[in-house]
C-alpha positions as CSV (number, residue, x, y, z in Angstrom):
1,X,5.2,8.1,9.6
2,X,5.6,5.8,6.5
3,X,5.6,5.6,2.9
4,X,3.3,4.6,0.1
5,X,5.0,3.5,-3.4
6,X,3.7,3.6,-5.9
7,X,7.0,3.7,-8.4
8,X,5.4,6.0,-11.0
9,X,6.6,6.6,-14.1
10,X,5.5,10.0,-15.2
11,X,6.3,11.0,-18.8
12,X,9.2,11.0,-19.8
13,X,10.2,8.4,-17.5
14,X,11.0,5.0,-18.3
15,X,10.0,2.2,-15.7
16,X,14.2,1.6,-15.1
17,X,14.4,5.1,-13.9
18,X,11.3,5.0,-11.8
19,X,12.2,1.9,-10.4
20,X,15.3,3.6,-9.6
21,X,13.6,6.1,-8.2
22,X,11.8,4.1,-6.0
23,X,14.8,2.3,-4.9
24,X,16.2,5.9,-4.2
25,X,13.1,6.7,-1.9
26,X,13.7,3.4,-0.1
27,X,17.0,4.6,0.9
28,X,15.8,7.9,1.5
29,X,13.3,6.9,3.7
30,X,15.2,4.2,5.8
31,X,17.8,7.2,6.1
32,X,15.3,9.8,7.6
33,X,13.6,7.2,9.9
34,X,10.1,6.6,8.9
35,X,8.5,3.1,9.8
36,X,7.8,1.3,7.0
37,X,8.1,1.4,3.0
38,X,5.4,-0.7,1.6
39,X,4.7,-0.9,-2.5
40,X,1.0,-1.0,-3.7
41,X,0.2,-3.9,-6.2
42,X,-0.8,-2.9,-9.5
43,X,-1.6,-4.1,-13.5
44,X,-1.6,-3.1,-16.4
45,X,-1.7,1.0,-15.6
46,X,1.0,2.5,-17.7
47,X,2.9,4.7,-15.2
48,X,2.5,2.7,-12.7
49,X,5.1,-0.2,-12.1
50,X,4.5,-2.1,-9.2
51,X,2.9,-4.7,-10.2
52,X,4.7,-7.3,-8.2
53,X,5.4,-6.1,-4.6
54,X,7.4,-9.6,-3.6
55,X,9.9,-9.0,-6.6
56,X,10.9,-4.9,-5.7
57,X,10.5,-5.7,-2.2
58,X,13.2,-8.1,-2.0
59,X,15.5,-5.8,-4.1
60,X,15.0,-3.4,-1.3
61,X,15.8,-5.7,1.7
62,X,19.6,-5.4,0.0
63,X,19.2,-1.3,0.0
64,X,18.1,-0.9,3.5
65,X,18.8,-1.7,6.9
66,X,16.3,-1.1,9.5
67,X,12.8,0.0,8.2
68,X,9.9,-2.3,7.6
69,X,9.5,-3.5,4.2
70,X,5.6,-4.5,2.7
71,X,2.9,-5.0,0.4
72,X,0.4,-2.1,0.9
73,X,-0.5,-4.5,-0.5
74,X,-1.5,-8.0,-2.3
75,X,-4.4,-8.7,-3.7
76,X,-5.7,-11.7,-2.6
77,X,-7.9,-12.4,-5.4
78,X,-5.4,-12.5,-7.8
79,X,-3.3,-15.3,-6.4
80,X,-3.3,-18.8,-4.8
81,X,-3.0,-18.1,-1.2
82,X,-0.1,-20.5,-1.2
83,X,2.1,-18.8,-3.4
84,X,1.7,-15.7,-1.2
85,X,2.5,-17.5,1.9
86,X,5.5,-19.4,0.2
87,X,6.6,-15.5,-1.3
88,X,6.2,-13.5,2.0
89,X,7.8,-16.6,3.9
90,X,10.8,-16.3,1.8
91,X,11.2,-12.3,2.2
92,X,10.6,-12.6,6.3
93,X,13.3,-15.5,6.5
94,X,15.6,-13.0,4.4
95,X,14.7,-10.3,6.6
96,X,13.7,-11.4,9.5
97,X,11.2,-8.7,11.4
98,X,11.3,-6.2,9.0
99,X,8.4,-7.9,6.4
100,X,4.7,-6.8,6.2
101,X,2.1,-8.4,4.4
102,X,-0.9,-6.1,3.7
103,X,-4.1,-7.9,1.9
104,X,-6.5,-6.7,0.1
105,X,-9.8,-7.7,-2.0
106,X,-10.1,-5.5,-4.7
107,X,-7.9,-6.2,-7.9
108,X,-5.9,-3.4,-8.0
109,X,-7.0,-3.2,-11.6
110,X,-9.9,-3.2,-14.4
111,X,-12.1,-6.1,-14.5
112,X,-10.7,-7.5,-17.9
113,X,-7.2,-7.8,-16.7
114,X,-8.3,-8.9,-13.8
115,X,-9.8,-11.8,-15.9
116,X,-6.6,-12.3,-17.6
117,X,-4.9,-12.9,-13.7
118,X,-7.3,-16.1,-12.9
119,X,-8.0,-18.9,-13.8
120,X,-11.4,-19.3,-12.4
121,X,-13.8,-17.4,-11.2
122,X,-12.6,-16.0,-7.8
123,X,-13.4,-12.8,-6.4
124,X,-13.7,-10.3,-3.6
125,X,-16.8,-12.4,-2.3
126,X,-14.5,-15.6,-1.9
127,X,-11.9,-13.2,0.4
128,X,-12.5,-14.4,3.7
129,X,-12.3,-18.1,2.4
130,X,-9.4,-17.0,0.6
131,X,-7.9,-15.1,3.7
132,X,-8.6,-18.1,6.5
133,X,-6.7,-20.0,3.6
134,X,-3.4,-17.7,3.5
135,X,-3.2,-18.1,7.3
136,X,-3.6,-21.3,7.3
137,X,-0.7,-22.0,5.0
138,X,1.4,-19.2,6.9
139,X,0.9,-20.5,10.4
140,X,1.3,-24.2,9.3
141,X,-2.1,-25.2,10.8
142,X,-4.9,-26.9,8.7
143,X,-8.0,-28.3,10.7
144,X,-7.8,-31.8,11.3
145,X,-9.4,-33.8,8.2
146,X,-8.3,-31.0,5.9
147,X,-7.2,-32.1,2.1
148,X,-4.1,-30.0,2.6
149,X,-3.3,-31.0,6.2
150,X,0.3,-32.0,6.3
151,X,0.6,-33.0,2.9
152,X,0.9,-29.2,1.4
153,X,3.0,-26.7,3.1
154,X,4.1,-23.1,2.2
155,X,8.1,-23.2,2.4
156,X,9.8,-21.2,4.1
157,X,7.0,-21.6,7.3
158,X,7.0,-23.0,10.6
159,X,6.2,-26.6,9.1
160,X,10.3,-26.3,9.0
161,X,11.4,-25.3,11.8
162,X,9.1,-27.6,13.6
163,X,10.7,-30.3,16.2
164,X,8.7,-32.7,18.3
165,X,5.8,-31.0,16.4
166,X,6.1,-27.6,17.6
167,X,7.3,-24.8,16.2
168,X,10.8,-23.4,16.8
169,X,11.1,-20.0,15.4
170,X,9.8,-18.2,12.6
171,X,9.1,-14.9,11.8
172,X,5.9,-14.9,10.2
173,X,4.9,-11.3,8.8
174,X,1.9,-9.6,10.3
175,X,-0.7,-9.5,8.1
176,X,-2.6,-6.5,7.6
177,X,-6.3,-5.8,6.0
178,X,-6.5,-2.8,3.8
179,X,-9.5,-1.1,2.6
180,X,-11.1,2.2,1.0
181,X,-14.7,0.9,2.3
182,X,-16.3,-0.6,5.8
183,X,-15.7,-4.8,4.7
184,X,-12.2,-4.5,5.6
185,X,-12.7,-2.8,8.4
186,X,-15.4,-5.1,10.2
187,X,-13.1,-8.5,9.2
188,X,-9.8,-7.3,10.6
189,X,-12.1,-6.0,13.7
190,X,-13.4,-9.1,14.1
191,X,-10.1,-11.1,13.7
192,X,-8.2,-8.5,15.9
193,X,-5.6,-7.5,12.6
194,X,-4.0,-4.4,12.0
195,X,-6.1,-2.4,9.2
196,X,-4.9,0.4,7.1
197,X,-7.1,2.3,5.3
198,X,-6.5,3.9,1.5
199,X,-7.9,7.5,2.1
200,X,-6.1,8.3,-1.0
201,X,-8.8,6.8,-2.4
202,X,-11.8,7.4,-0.3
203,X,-11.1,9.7,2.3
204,X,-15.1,10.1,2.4
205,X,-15.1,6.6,4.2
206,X,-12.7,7.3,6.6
207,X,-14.1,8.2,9.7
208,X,-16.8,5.5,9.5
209,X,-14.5,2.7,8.4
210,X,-12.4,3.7,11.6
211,X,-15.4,3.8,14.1
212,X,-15.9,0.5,12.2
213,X,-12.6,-1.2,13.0
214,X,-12.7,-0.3,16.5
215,X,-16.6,-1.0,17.4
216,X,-15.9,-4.9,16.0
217,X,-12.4,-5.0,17.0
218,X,-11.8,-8.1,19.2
219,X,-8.1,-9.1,20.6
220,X,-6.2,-11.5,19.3
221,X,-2.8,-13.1,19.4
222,X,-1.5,-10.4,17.4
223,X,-2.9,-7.5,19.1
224,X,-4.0,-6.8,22.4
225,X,-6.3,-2.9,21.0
226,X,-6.6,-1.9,17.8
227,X,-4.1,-0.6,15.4
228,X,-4.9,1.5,12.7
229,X,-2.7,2.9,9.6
230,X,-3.9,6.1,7.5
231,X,-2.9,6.5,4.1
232,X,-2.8,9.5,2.4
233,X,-2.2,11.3,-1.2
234,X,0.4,14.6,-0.3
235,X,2.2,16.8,-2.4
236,X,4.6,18.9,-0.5
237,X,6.8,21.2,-2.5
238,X,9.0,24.4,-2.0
239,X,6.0,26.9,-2.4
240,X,2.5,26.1,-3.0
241,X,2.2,26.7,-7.0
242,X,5.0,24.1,-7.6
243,X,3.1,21.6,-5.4
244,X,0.0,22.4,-7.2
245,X,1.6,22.1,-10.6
246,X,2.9,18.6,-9.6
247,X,-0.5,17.3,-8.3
248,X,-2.6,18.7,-11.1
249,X,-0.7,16.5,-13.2
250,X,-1.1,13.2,-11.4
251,X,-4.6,14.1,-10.8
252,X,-5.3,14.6,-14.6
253,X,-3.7,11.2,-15.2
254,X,-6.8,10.1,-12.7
255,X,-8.9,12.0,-15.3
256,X,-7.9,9.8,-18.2
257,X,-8.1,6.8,-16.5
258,X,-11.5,7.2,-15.6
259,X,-12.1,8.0,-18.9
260,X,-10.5,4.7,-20.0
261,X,-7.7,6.2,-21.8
262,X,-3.7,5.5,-21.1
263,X,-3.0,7.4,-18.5
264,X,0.6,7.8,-18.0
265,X,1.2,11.5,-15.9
266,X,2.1,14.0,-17.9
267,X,4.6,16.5,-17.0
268,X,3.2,19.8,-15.2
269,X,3.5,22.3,-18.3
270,X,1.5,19.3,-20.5
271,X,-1.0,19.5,-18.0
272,X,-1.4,23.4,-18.3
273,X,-1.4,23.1,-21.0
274,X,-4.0,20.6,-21.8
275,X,-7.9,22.2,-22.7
276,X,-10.4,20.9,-20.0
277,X,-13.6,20.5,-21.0
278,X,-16.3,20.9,-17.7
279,X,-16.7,17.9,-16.9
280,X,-13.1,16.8,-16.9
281,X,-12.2,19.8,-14.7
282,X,-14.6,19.0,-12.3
283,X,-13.2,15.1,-12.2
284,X,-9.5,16.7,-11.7
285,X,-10.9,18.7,-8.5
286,X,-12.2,15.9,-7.5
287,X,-9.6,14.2,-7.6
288,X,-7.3,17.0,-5.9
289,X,-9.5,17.4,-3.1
290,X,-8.6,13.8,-1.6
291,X,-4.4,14.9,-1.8
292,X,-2.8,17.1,0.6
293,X,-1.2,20.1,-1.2
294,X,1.1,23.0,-0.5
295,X,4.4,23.5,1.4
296,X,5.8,21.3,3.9
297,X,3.7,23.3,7.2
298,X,0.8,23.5,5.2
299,X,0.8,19.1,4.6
300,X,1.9,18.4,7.8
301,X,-1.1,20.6,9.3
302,X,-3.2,18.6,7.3
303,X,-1.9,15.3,8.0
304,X,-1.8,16.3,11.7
305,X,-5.7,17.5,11.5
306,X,-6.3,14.0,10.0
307,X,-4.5,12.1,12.5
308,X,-6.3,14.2,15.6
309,X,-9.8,13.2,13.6
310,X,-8.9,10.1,13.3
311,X,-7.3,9.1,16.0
312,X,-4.9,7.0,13.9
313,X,-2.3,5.2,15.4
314,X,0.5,5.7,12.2
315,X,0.3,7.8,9.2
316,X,1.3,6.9,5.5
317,X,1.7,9.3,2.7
318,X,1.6,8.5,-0.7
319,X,3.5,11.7,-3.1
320,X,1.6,12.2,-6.1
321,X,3.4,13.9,-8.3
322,X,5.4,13.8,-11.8
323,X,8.9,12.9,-11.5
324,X,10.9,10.7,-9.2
325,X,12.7,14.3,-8.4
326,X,9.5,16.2,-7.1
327,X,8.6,12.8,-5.3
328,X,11.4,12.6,-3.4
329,X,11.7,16.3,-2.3
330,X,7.9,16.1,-0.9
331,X,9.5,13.6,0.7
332,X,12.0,15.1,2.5
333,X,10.4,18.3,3.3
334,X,7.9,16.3,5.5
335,X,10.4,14.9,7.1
336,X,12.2,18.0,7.8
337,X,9.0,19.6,8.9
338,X,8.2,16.7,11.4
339,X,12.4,17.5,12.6
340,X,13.0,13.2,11.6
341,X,16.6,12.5,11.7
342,X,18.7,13.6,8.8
């Protein structure tokens, strides 16, 4: 089991205390055993203040001691692979095993802030170029007559720990391929990557994105079979109406957003409160039906169900909810319910 981040700030909430918060759930979470802790990469969402995973995730390599720390994830598109290598070098030399780089090709936002991040015209169908590039710079290995050769190299990386030309040690971080769709899916198949797949999203792709990733999957250095995280949206509370109340907010915050309106989640009685109109109802069901609801047996028989269907090898939930507080007790009620140490 592992965790999603968002660090949301509901309203209310300033982005201090949600970062707080998050730094909260890190501990939490490290505490109670669960595998990894990775932060989503987001811009320009009001609420939603992650928008550079390197920065919080070396904040939390100083609150925790043993989990695995990552990006769930970066998106590629928005950055020169070398400054993602040189970042996620840095964080796997200052914690050394514990860092996961997760890549992705959409960017994580809408399509005129995504213009204000470049500088150029690169998109999701430059990713593979931009991908074989990050790899390159991580593992310290151009082709021979490359312009960057030896003469650019992402520090921290192998390229310093090298002697008589071969690397000593390094701990580069795994790198992952996420997705919500089939590309993903086929590419870190065909490269034999761990893939982890947003059903948060697009739980409708999920079965054929996994049949996907397994059909192409091809071994690699890495991995010997395939390796597959599912993510998931979950709202576990102390009875089902309070879990209800905390997702119907988040979900109306989806709502605005797709509306193209600020969409910061409202509290649970603002939400209530709120008069829906059809068509915004039926985009807040929507919405709800991709997120596990209810008490702490009724998510983990969900996320169970999903994990039998799915045959998933690790599952990560994401709590969608209001407040830092209702975030972290979902949180701890699944652990409780799955008996993970206290």
């Amino acid at each position: 089991m592992s965790i999603l981040d968002f660090a949301m700030a509901g309203r209310g909430y300033t982005a201090r205390e949600a970062l707080a918060g998050s730094i909260e759930l890190a501990r939490l979470v490290d505490r109670r055993g669960f595998t990894r802790y990775w932060v989503a990469e987001h811009h320009s969402m009001p609420g939603v203040t992650t928008s550079s995973p390197p920065l919080l995730l070396a904040r939390l390599i100083g609150e925790t001691s043993r989990i695995r720390l990552g990006a769930g994830g970066m998106m590629l598109p928005n950055f020169p692979p070398l400054v993602v290598a040189e970042q996620f070098g840095l964080l796997a030399s200052l914690a050394p095993n514990r860092i996961d780089l997760g890549i992705g090709r959409a960017p994580g936002t809408d399509g005129t802030t995504a213009a204000a991040l470049r500088r150029g015209n690169i998109g999701a169908d430059d990713f593979p170029a931009q991908l074989m590039e990050l790899l390159a710079f991580m593992d310290a290995k151009f082709p021979g007559g490359h312009s960057y050769g030896e003469r650019v190299n992402a520090v921290p990386s192998p390229w310093q720990d090298r002697e008589n030309g071969v690397p000593r040690s390094f701990d580069r971080p795994p790198v992952w391929l996420l997705g919500s769709s089939t590309f993903s899916a086929q590419l870190a198949g065909y490269l034999g990557f761990p893939f982890a797949f947003a059903a948060h999203l697009a739980d409708e792709n999920l079965e054929h994105a996994m049949e996907v990733y397994r059909g192409t999957f091809q071994p690699s250095a890495l991995l010997d079979k395939p390796y597959a995280i599912v993510s998931s949206g979950v709202m576990a509370a102390d009875d089902e109406e309070e879990a209800q109340r905390q997702s119907w907010a988040y979900s109306h915050a989806m709502m605005r957003m797709s509306q193209g309106k600020s969409f910061v989640v409202p509290t649970p009685d603002e939400a209530q409160a709120y008069i829906y109109t059809a068509a915004e109802r039926q985009i807040i069901e929507r919405w709800n039906a991709k997120t596990m609801i209810g008490t702490a047996e009724e998510v983990v028989a969900k996320l169970n169900a999903r994990q039998t269907q799915t045959d998933a090898d690790e599952m990560m939930v994401l709590n969608l909810g209001h407040s830092p507080s209702a975030i972290h007790r979902s949180t701890e009620l699944i652990a409780d319910a799955y008996r993970m140490p206290v």
